[in-house]
C-alpha positions in Angstrom: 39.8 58.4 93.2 41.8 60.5 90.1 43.8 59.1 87.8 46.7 60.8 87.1 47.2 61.1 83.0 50.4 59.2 82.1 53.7 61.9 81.4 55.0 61.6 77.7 58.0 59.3 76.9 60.8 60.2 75.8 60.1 59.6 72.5 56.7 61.3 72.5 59.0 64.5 73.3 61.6 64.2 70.7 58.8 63.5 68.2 57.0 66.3 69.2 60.5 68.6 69.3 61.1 67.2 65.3 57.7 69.3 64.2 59.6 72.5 65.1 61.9 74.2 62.9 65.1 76.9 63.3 63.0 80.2 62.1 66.7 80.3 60.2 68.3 77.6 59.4 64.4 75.8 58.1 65.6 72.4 59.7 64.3 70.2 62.5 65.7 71.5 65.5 66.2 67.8 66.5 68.0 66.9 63.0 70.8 70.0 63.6 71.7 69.0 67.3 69.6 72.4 68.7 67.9 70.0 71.5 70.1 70.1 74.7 67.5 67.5 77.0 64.1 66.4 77.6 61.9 65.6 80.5 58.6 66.0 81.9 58.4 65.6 85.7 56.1 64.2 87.6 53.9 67.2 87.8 53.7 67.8 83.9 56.1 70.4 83.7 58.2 69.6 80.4 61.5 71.4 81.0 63.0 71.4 77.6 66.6 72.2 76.8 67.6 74.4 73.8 71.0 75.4 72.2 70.9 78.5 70.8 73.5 78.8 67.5 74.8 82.2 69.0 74.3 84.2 72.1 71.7 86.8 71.1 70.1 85.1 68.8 67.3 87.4 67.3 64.5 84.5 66.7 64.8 83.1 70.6 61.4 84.4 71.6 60.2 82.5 68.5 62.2 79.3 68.7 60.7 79.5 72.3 56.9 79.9 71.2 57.5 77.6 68.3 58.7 74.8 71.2 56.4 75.3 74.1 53.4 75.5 71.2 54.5 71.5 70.0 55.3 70.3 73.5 52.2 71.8 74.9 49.9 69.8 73.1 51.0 66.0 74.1 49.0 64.8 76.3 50.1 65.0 79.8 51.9 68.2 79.8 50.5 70.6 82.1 53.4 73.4 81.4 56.8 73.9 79.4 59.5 75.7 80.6 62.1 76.3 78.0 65.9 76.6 78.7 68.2 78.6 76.1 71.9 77.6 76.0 74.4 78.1 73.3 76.3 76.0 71.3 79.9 75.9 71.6 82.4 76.3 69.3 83.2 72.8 68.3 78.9 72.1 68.1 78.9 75.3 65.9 81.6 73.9 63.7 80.1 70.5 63.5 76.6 72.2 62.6 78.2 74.4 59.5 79.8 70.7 58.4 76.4 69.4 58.2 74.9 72.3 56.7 78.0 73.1 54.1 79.8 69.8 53.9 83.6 69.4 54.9 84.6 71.5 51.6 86.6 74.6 53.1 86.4 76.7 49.8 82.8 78.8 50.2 81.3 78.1 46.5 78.5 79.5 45.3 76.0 76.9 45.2 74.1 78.6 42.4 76.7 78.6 40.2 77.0 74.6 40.1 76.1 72.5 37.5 73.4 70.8 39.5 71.7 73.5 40.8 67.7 73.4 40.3 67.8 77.1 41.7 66.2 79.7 39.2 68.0 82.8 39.6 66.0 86.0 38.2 68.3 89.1 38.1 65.7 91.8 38.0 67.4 95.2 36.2 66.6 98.4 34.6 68.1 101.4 32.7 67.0 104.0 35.0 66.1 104.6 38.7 62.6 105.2 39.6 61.2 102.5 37.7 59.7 100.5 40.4 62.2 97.6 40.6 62.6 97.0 43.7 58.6 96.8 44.3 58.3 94.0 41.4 61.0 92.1 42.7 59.9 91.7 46.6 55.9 90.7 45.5 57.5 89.0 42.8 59.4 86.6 45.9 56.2 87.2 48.3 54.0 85.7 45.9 56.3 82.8 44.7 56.7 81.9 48.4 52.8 82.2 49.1 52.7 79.2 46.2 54.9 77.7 49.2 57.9 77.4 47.0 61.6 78.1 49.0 62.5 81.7 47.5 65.3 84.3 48.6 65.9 87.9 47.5 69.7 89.3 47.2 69.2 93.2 47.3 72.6 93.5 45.2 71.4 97.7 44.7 73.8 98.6 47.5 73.7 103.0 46.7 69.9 102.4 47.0 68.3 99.2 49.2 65.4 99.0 50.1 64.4 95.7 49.9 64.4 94.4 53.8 61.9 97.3 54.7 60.0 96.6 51.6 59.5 92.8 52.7 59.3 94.1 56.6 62.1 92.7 57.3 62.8 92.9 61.3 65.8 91.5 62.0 69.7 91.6 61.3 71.5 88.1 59.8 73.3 86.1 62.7 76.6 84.5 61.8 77.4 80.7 62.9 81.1 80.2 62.3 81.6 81.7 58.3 78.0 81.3 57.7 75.5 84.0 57.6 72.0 83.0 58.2 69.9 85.2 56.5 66.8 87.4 58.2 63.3 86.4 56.5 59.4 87.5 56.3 56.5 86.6 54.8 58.4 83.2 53.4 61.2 85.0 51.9 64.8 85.1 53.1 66.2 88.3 52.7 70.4 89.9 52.7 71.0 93.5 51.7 74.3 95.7 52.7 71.7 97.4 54.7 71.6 94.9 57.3 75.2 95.8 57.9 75.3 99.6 58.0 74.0 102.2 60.6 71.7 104.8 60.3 71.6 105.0 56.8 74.9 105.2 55.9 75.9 105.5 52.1 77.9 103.2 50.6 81.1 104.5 48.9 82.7 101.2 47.1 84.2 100.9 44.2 84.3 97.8 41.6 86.7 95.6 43.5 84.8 95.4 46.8 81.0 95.7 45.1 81.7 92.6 43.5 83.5 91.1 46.6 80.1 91.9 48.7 78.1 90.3 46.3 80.5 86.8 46.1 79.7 87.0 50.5 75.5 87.3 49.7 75.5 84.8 47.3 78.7 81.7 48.8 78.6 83.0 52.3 74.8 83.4 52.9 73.6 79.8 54.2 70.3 79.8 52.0 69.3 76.2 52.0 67.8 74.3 48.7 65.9 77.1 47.0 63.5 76.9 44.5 64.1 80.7 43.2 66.7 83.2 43.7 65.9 86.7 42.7 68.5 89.5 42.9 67.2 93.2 42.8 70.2 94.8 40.9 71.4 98.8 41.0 70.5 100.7 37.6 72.1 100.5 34.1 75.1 98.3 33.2 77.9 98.6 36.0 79.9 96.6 37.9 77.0 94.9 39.6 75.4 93.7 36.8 78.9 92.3 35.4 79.9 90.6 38.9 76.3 88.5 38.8 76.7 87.6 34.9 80.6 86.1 35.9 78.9 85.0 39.7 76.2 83.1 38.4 76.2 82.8 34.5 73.3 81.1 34.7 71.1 83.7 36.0 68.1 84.8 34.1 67.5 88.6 33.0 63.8 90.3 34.2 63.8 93.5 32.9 61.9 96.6 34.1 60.6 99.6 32.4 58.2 102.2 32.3 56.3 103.3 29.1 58.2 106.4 28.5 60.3 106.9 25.6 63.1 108.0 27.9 63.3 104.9 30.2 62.2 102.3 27.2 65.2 103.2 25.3 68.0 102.9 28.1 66.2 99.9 29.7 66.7 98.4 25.8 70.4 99.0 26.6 70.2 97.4 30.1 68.6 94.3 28.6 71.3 94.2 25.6 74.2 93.6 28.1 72.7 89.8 27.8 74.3 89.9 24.1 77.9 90.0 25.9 77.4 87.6 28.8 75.3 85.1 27.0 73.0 85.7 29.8 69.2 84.6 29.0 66.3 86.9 29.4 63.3 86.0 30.9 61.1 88.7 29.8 60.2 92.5 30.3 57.7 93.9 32.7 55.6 97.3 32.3 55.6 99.5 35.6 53.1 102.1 36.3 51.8 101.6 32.5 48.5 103.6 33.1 46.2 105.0 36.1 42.9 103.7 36.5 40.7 106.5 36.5 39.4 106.9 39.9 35.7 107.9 38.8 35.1 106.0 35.8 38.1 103.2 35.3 39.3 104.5 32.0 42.7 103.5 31.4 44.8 107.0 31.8 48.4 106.6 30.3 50.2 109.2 32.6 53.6 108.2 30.9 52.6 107.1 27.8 52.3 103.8 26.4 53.9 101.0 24.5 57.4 101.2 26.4 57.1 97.3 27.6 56.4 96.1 24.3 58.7 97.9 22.5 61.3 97.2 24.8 60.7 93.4 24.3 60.7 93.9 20.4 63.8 95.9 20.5 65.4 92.9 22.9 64.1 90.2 20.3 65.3 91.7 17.0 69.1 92.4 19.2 69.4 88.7 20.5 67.6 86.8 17.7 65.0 85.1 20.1 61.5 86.1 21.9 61.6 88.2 24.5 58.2 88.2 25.9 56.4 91.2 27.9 55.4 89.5 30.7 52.9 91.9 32.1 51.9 95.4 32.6 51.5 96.6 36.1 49.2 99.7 36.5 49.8 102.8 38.6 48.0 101.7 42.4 49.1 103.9 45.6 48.1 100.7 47.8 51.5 99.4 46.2 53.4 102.1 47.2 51.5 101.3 50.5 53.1 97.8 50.6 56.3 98.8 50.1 56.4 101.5 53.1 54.1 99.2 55.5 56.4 96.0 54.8 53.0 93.8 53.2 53.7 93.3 49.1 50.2 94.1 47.4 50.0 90.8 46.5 49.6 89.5 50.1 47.5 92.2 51.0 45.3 92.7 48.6 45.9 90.2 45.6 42.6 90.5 44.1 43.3 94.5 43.2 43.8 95.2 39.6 48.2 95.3 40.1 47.5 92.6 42.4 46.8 90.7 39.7 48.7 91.5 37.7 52.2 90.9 39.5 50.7 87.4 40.6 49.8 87.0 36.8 53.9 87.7 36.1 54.5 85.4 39.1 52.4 82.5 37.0 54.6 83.2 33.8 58.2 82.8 35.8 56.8 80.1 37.4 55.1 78.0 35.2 57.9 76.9 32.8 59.9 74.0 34.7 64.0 74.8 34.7 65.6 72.9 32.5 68.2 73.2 29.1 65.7 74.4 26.6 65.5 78.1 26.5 68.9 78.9 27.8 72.2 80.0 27.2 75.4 77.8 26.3 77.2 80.5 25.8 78.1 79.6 22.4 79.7 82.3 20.0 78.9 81.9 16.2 82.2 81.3 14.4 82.2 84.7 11.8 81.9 84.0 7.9 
């Protein structure tokens, strides 16, 4: 005689359901009303029941892998079959209520006076300083610490950011929220998710700084622990729109060691003298290329640019600005960037590697809090 293996209760499922989370949205799929039914028959097929937030949803296959992965292991279940619905217009509101709140104005939650977010807006003077590269393993390794990090690609003439993280997938919007695409524990928005084929951007002031105000209030991007915002070159609107968007944000400025981009990313830092912006630090890109043969240090663009761009910054605001590292040339970063896997995931133990995770530790390490920043106060002239 067999004896037949009991089915899972009800509860069993739900619990098991509770262990899977939105690949967008981070949250239970039984805490944002995602699970449409339950059942196992008496066979051990569990037919679950799923509400998809929109038709089309890019991260089905994964919601569906994600599900039929926790239900499969209770004991009992001999298969899952998984059945996608979508959520209707009145459970689509009611889930932006519970994600948002019943306000109807779209604020940027950053900006608010309780936010624990640490925003890093991560400029230069000139292009071709490796920005963009420092700031997405700058975010992969923050997330690899398992902290809750997102990047804002806010250089919309020249993103590059979602291929950079290997980003996959386009945002999906649920009512007025856009849920942002992620990898490697980073959620990711760009203006390049929302063009075709390439296309330039040709804006001007007005709607720059409007399509910034949508990445940062409209974006859905949950409680996270850092915010980093990979800005266009120099001083322009962009940089103005994030010091009136987010006051609070902190500046990380790039440069290379050349006299040429030291001196203009000096000027890019300065702009923290009219917003009353804090800056964070300055990093070094491509400060010297390992010799190949023998390892000696080969200073292709000359050197000192990081640390005399952190004097210049500290004599101009009257307070430290520290060079946080110096990242040396390494083609395996270039690598990263154009495969979609940040050095520091691939390979953190190279000599960059450790480097950009040693900047990481520096950002990091210093809890948020009053000391250190801003008021924005203006001494009263003699």
């Amino acid at each position: 005689m067999t004896l037949q293996t009991a089915t899972p209760s009800q509860d069993q499922l739900l619990a098991a359901l509770a262990t899977v989370e939105d690949p967008e949205i981070r949250r239970p799929i039984t805490e944002i009303g995602m699970v449409k039914g339950a059942a196992v028959d008496p066979d051990g097929t569990a037919r679950i029941g799923i509400y998809l937030t929109v038709s089309g949803c890019p991260m089905k296959e994964t919601l569906t892998e994600r599900v039929t992965t926790a239900v499969q292991a209770l004991e009992g279940v001999t298969s899952v079959v998984v059945e996608l619905d979508v959520m209707s217009t009145e459970q689509r509101q009611a889930l932006q209520t519970q994600l948002r709140g019943d306000n109807p104005t779209r604020e940027i939650p950053f900006a608010q006076p309780g936010s624990l977010t640490r925003v890093f807006a991560v400029a230069s003077g000139k292009g071709g300083v490796g920005k963009s590269s420092v700031t997405v393993n700058l975010a992969a390794a923050l997330a690899a610490k398992g902290l809750r990090v997102g990047v804002v690609d806010a250089d919309v003439y020249g993103f590059s950011v979602p291929r950079m993280l290997g980003v996959e997938h386009r945002p999906t919007q649920v009512e007025q929220m856009i849920m942002p695409p992620s990898a490697h524990g980073v959620k990711v928005i760009s203006i390049g998710m929302f063009t075709k084929d390439n296309t330039p951007v040709v804006w001007r002031g007005p709607m720059l700084h409007r399509a910034l105000q949508q990445f940062l209030a409209d974006v859905y991007w949950g409680d996270l622990d850092y915010l980093l915002m990979d800005l266009p070159p120099g001083n322009g609107d962009i940089a103005i729109s994030v010091a009136q968007l987010v006051p609070t944000a902190e500046i990380l400025v790039v440069t290379t060691p050349q006299i040429a981009a030291r001196e203009v990313a000096a000027r890019a830092g300065s702009i923290a003298l009219q917003t009353h912006q804090r800056i964070a630090g300055v990093v070094e890109n491509m400060s010297y290329l390992p010799c190949p043969h023998c390892g000696e240090a080969v200073d292709v663009f000359g050197s000192g640019g990081g640390e005399a761009v952190a004097a210049s910054l500290s004599r101009l605001l009257g307070a430290e600005v520290p060079l946080l590292g110096q990242i040396p040339i390494d083609k395996r970063l270039r690598e990263g960037g154009d495969n979609g896997v940040p050095l520091v995931l691939s390979d953190p133990d190279s000599v960059a590697g450790k480097e950009l995770l040693s900047i990481t530790e520096r950002i990091s390490g210093k809890p948020r809090g009053l000391a250190g920043m801003s008021l924005g106060l203006t001494p009263a002239k003699a």
